[in-house]
N, C-alpha and C positions, 0 to 999 in steps of 0.2 A: 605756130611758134610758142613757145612755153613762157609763159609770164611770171614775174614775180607778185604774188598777190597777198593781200594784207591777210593777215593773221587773226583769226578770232579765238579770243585767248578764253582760256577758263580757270576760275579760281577755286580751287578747294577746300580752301584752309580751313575754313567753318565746318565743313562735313568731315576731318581728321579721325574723330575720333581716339582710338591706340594705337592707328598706322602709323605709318613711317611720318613724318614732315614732308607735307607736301606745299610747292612753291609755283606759279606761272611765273612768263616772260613779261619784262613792264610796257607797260602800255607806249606806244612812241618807237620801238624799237621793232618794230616789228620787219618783218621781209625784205619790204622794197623801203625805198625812201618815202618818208613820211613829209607833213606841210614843211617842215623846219631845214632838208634836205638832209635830214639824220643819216648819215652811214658807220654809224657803233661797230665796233671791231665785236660787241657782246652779240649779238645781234644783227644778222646783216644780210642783205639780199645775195642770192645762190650760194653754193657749193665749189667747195676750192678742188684745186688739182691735189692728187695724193703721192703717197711713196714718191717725194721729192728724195734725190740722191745728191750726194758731191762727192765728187774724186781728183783725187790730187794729182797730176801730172809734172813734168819740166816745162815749165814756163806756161802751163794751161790748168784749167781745172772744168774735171767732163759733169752734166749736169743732166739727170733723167730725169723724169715723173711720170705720170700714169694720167690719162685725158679724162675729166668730164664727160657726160654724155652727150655726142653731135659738138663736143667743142671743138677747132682747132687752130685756133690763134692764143698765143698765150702771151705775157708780159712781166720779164723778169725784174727781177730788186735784188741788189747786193750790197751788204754794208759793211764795215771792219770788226765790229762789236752787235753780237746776237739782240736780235731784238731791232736793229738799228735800219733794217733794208728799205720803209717807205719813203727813205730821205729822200733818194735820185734810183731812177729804173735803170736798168742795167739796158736793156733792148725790150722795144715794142711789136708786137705781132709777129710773135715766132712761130710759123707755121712747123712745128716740128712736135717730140714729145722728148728731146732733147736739146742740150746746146753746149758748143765748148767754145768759154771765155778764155781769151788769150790775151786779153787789157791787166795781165796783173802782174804784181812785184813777187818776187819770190820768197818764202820766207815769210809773208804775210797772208794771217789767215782771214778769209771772205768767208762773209755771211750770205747766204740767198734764200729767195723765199720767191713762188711764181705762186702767180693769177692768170685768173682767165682774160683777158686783154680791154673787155666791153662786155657786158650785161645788157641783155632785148632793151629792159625796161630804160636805159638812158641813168642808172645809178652809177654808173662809172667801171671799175675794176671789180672784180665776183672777190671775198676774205682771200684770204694768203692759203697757200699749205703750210705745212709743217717745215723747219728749216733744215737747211744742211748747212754745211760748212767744210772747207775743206784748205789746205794750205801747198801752192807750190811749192815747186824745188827748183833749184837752179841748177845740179851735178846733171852729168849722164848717169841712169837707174841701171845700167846695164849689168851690174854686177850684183844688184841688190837680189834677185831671185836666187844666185848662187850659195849667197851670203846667210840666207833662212834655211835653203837645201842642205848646208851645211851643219847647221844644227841637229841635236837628237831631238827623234820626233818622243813628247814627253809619253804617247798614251803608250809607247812599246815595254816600258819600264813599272806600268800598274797591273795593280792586283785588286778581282773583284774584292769588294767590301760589300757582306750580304745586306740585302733590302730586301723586307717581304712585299710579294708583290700585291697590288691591289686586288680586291676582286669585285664584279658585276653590282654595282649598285644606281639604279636608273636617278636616282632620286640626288645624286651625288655629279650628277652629268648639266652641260645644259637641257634643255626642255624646248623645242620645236614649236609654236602655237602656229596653226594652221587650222585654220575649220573648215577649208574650202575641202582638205584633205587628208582626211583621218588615216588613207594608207599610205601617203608617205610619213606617218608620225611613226607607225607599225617599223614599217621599211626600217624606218630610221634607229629604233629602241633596237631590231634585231641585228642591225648592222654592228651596232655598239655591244651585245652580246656576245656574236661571235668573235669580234676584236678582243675583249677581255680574256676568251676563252684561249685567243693566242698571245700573252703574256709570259714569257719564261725569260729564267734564271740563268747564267752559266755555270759550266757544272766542269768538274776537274779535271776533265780529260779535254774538252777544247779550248781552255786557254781563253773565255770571254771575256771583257773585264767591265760588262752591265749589264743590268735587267736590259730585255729587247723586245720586241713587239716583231714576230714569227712572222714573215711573208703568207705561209700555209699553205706550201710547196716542197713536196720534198723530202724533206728534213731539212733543206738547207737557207743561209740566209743570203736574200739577192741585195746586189746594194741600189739596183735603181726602183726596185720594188721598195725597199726600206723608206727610199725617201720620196718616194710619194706616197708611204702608208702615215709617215710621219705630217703631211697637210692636212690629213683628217683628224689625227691621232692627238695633234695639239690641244683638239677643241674639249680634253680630258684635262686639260691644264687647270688647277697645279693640283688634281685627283691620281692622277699619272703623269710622268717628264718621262716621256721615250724619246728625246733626243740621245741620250745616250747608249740607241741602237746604234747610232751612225760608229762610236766611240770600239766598238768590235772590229770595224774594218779596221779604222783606223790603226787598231794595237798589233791586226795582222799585215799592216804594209810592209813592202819586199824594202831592204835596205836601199834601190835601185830607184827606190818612188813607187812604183807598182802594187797597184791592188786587184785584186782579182774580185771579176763580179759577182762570184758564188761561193762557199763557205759550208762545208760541211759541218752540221750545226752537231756532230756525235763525237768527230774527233779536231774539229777545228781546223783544217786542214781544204786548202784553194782547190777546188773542183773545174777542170778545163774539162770539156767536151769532145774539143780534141786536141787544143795546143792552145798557148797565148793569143794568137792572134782573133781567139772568138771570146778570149776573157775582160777585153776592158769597156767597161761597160759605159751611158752617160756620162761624163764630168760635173756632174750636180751635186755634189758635196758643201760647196760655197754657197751656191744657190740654199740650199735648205738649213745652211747654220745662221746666213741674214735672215731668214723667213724666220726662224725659230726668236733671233732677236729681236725682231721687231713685234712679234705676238706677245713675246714676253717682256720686254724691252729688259731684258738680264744680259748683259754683256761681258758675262764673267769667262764663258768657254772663249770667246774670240781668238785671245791671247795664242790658247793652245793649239786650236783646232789650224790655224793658220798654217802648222809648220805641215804638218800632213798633207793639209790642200795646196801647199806648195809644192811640196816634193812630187807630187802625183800629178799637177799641172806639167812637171820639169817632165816628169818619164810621158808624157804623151807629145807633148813637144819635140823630144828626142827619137819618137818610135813610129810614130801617128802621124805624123805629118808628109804629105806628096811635094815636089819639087818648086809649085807654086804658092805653098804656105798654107794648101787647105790642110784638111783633114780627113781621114778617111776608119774606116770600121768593117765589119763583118755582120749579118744578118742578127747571129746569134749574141756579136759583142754589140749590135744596136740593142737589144734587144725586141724586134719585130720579127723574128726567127725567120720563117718564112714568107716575108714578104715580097712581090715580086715587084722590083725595081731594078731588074737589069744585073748588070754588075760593074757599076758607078767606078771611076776612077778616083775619086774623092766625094764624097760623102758630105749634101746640104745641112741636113742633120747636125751631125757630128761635130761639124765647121760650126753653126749657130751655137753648140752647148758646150764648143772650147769659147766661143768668142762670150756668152752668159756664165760661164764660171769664169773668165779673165774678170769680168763688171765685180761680181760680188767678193771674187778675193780682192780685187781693189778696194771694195768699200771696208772690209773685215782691215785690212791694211788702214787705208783711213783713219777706222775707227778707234784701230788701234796705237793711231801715230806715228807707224812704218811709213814716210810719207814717197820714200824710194823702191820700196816695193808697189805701192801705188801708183806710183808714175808708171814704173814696167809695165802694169797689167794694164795701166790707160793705153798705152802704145801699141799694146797688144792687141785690147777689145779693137780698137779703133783701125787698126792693120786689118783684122778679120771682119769687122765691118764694111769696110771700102771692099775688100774681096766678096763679101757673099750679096753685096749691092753689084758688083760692076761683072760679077763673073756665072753665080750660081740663078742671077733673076730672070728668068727668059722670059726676051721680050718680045716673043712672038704669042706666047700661049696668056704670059704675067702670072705666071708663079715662080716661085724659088722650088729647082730641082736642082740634083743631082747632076755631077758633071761625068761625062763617056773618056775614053781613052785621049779623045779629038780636044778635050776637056772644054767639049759646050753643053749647055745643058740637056739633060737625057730628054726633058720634057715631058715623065711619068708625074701622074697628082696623086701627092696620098697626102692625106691629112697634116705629114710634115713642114708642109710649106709653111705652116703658121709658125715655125719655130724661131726664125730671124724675127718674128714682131717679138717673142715671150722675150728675146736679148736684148730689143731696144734696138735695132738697125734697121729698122722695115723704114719705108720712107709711108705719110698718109696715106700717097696715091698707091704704091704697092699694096697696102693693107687693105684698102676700097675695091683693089681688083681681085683679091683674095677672098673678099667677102661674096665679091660677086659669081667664084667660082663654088662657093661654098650653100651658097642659094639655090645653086642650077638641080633641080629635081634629075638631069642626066649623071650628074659627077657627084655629087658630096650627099643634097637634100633626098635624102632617104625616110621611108617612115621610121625609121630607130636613128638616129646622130649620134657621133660623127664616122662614118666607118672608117676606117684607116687608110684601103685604099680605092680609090675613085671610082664609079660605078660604070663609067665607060671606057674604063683600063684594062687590057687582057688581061686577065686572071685573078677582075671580081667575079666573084660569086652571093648570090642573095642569102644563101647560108651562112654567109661568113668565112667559114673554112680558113679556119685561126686570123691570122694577120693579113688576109686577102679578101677584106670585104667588113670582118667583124666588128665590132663596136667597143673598144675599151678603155676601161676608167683614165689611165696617164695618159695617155694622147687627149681624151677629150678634157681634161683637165689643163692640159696646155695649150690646148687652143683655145677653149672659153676663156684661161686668163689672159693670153695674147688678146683676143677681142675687146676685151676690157682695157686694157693699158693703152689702147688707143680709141677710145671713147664710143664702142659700139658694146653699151651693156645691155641694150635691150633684146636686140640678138641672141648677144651670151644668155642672158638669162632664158630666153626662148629655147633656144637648142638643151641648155641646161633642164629644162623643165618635158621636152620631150625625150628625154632621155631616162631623167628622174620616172615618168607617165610609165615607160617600156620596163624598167626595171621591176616596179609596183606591181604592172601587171603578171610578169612574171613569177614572181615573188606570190601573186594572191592562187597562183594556178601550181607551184610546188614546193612553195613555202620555207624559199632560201634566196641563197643570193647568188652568183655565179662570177666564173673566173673574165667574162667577155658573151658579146650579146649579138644576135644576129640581124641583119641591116633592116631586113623587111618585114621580119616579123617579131613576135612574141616569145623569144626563144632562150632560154640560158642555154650558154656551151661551154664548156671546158670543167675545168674541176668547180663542184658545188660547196659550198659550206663556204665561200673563197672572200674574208676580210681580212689579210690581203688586200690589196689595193683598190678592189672592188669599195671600199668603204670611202674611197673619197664621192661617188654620187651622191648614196643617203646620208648623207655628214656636211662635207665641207661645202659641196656644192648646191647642196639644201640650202647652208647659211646662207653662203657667200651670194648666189643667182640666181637664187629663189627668193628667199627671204629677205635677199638684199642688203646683210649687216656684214660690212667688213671694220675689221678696225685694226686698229694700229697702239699698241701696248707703248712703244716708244716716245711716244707724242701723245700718249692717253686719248685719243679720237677717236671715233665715228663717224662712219660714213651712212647711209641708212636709206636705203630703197626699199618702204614697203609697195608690193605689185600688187598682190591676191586684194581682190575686192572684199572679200570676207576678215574676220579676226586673223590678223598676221600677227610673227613676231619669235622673240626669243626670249626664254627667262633664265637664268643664273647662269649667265656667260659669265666668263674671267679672264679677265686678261691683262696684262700689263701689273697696276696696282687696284684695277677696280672690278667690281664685280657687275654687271648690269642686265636688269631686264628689258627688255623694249618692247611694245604691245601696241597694233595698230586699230582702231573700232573699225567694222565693218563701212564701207563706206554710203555716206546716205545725201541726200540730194547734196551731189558734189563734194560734199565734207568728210572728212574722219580725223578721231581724237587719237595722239598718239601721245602714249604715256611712259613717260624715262625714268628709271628709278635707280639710281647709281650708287654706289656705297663711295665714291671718290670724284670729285671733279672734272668733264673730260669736255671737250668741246667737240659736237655734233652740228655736222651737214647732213639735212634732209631731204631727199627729193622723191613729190609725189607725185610726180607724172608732169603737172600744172604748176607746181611751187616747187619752190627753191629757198632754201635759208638755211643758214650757218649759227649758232649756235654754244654759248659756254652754257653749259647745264651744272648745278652746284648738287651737291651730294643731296641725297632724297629722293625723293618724287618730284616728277616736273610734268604738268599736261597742255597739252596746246592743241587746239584745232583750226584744220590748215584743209587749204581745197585739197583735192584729188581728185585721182581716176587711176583706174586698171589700165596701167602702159603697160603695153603687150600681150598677146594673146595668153589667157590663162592655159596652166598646163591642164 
């Protein structure tokens, strides 16, 4: 069991020099509780829960966060006035990674803020998260989705305004520190390379109206490829803002709500395959304009972007939907083309990423005060919730599949099942049996992770053979971040890091990157050159599960798991309002010095495997030396 242990601090200040100002942690405040029974809110034993949410419903308000590692009891706090929640705890030991409080007045906005419920060491509650807030309603919402549908959506009415586009500069990006692995730092600079290289303009014949970052496919732009090329793409912030790929679709929405997944990128014009029904692609739009928010913490698009992911939430509603309220798609409109899962009568899937784009247009609502459009979409997640809980979870095999004609479930495993955790409906023990079907070296535990679909499923292949065995970048990126929001990062980070291992090798054997990766062996397949989505491995998943730095631009934080037993770390990140490096020393009898150097104020949780502590760091340099050890197997 992981303890909080005392801090051995170091000071610098005398050996300064012309560097930056450098400052240690004060003595007394260290980790765990010290003689005095100190627990400093500056200062303070373990690591808090992350991406806390609040959403506004009728007479409730829904409340998400993202778990600790091995936590799973939490302990909420709600007050009327920000700042105010350690007065009286809202509820103790919530075994969930959500909660919906219905103790409240309408009309009045609540403050919350959760902890981890008890700390090993007997220090009481682990620091706070970050807060949310959110405020009932008392009307019925019912008509509030019609009411935004109603309006013009504004991006149909602009016109590009030219921006030159950046070009390739390493030295202008963040910077990787890894000594253990010099070729994923390779991997990493050419992934960033070929990204740059797909950079373009709209040009006068298709009607663009922003610089886009090219899937590099085609010619044409996909929109669930865009927005997963966009979790890598950030970490160019603010050397390049490609959120304003997504701003192309949006200007070609069908007056109907209707956007089509493909986009002739020569004359602008919707590319069907063979009709509608294989063009709507994900509903992940909302999902990636809060992700954009919170890295940047700029909530200036919100406003806008809401009426489009309304209108487009309405036409799938309208169109997408089976008798029982799921949702249902097409191979090609999942985009897993050829995956073999039967021919589902409504769609696990589908159902999970209407019921995660309801969550985050609720929170864009929220955020932006619509507090009756936020009710809608509470009622909505929470409807599609109880459905892919009571209907899509089979409980003979325990995974979440797909439902047959009989509408039970098919019982085929593909890597999809994790997609109910990435929305927040998985219940722990769901997520536990998930994991365990994911370990099995017969179904998921392959030597390349995560193949798509299951290895003792008619029609895997060890080849791959596209979406029947293969390995690729969005799926495995939404399952390691499903693994994480429910407190299994060392996993994530594992699979993360064998995955990263196959690509490198790849990579050192033909000296590119590839469109998808084959389960057993050493293999790129599909189109080469391909960043394209491929760039969330050597990029985001580098940071995020490997290097273990997530952060959150909204709440100016850090989170920070260095793993690699050697020099880890990242330099000139940016995000939010600050820019930071973070640098872990190799670790030596049980210790290593980890050095923060911030241009802005942010408060960091650490955890090194053995310790745990939370952290206000002040601008400059800051060093502390703290136990450790290499939690999990190195890649």
């Amino acid at each position: 069991m992981r303890r909080c242990l005392a801090i051995v601090l170091l000071c610098l200040l005398a050996a300064c020099g012309n560097r930056s100002p450098e400052s240690s942690f004060p003595p007394g405040d260290g980790g765990e509780c010290d003689a005095a029974g100190s627990t400093s809110e500056s200062t303070r034993a373990g690591i808090f829960p992350t991406a806390l949410v609040a959403l506004s419903g009728r007479g409730k308000i829904f409340l998400s966060w993202s778990a600790p590692p091995g936590v799973s009891l939490f302990k909420l706090y709600r007050g009327t006035s920000a700042r105010s929640e350690d007065a009286a705890s809202l509820a103790t030991n919530v075994g969930a990674v959500s909660y919906l409080d219905t103790a409240v007045v309408s009309g009045t906005r609540y403050f919350y803020r959760v902890a981890i419920a008890s700390l090993a060491n007997g220090c009481g509650r682990s620091p706070f998260s970050n807060e949310a807030s959110a405020r009932p309603i008392d009307a019925d919402p019912v008509g509030a989705l019609q009411s935004i549908v109603a309006r013009d959506n504004p991006f149909a009415a602009r016109t590009y305004v030219p921006a030159a586009l950046p070009t390739f500069d390493v030295s202008r990006l963040p910077q990787p520190i890894i000594d253990d692995h010099p070729e994923w730092v390779a991997l990493y600079d050419r992934a960033w390379e070929l990204a740059f290289k797909d950079l373009k303009q709209p040009t006068a014949t298709n009607g663009f109206v922003s610089n886009f970052i090219d899937p590099a496919f085609l010619g044409h732009i996909f929109q669930w490829d865009t927005i997963f090329m966009l979790q890598f793409a950030k970490y160019a912030y603010p050397t390049v803002e490609v959120v304003g790929s997504l701003d192309n679709f949006y200007a070609k929405q069908h007056s109907d709500g209707f956007i089509c997944r493909e986009i002739n990128e020569a004359n602008g014009k919707d590319v069907y395959f063979t009709s509608i029904d294989d063009a709507a692609n994900p509903p992940l739009y909302s999902w990636a304009e809060w992700q954009h928010y919170r890295f940047t913490g700029d909530r200036s698009r919100l406003d806008d972007v809401l009426v489009p992911i309304a209108k487009h939430y309405d036409w799938l509603k309208r169109n997408r939907t089976r008798s029982n309220g799921a949702y249902w798609n097409t191979g090609l409109g999942a985009g897993e083309d050829d995956l073999q899962r039967g021919e589902p009568y409504a769609w696990m899937d589908m159902t999970a990423q209407q019921a995660q784009n309801a969550l985050f247009a609720g929170l864009i609502a929220t955020a932006t005060g619509n507090d009756a459009l936020a009710a809608f979409f509470l009622d909505e997640y929470l409807a599609l919730g109880d459905l892919l809980r009571d209907k899509f979870w089979d409980r003979s095999s325990g995974v979440f599949s797909d439902l047959g004609d009989d509408e039970q479930p098919t019982s085929v495993k593909t890597v999809l099942t994790f997609w109910p955790l990435l929305a927040h409906v998985g219940s722990f023990a769901q997520a536990q049996s998930l994991v365990g079907h994911l370990q099995d070296p017969a179904e998921f535990w392959r030597p390349n992770l995560i193949p798509v679909l299951a290895a003792d499923e008619p029609g895997y292949t060890p080849e791959g053979e596209y979406w029947n065995g293969s390995v690729w970048a969005p799926t495995n990126y939404m399952a390691i971040n499903a693994l994480q929001g429910y407190g299994f990062q060392e996993l994530a980070s594992s699979v993360a890091r064998t995955y990263l291992a196959n690509m490198a090798e790849v990579f050192a054997q033909t000296g590119t990157i590839w469109e998808h990766y084959a389960p057993e062996s050493a293999t790129g397949e599909g189109m080469k050159d391909f960043v394209g989505w491929s760039g969330l491995g050597p990029i985001a998943l580098l940071i995020e599960s490997v290097l273990g730095v997530h952060v959150d631009g909204a709440s100016n934080s850090v989170v920070w798991r260095p793993m690699l037993p050697l020099r880890n770390g990242i330099q000139n990140l940016s995000f939010g309002s600050a820019t930071v490096t973070l640098a872990a020393s190799p670790i030596t009898d049980g210790q290593r010095t980890l050095s923060i150097t911030t241009s802005a104020p942010l408060r960091l949780a650490v955890d090194t495997g053995v310790h745990q502590a939370t952290y206000v760091v002040p601008s400059g340099t800051t060093m502390v030396t703290v136990p450790a050890s290499s939690w999990g197997a190195d890649g």
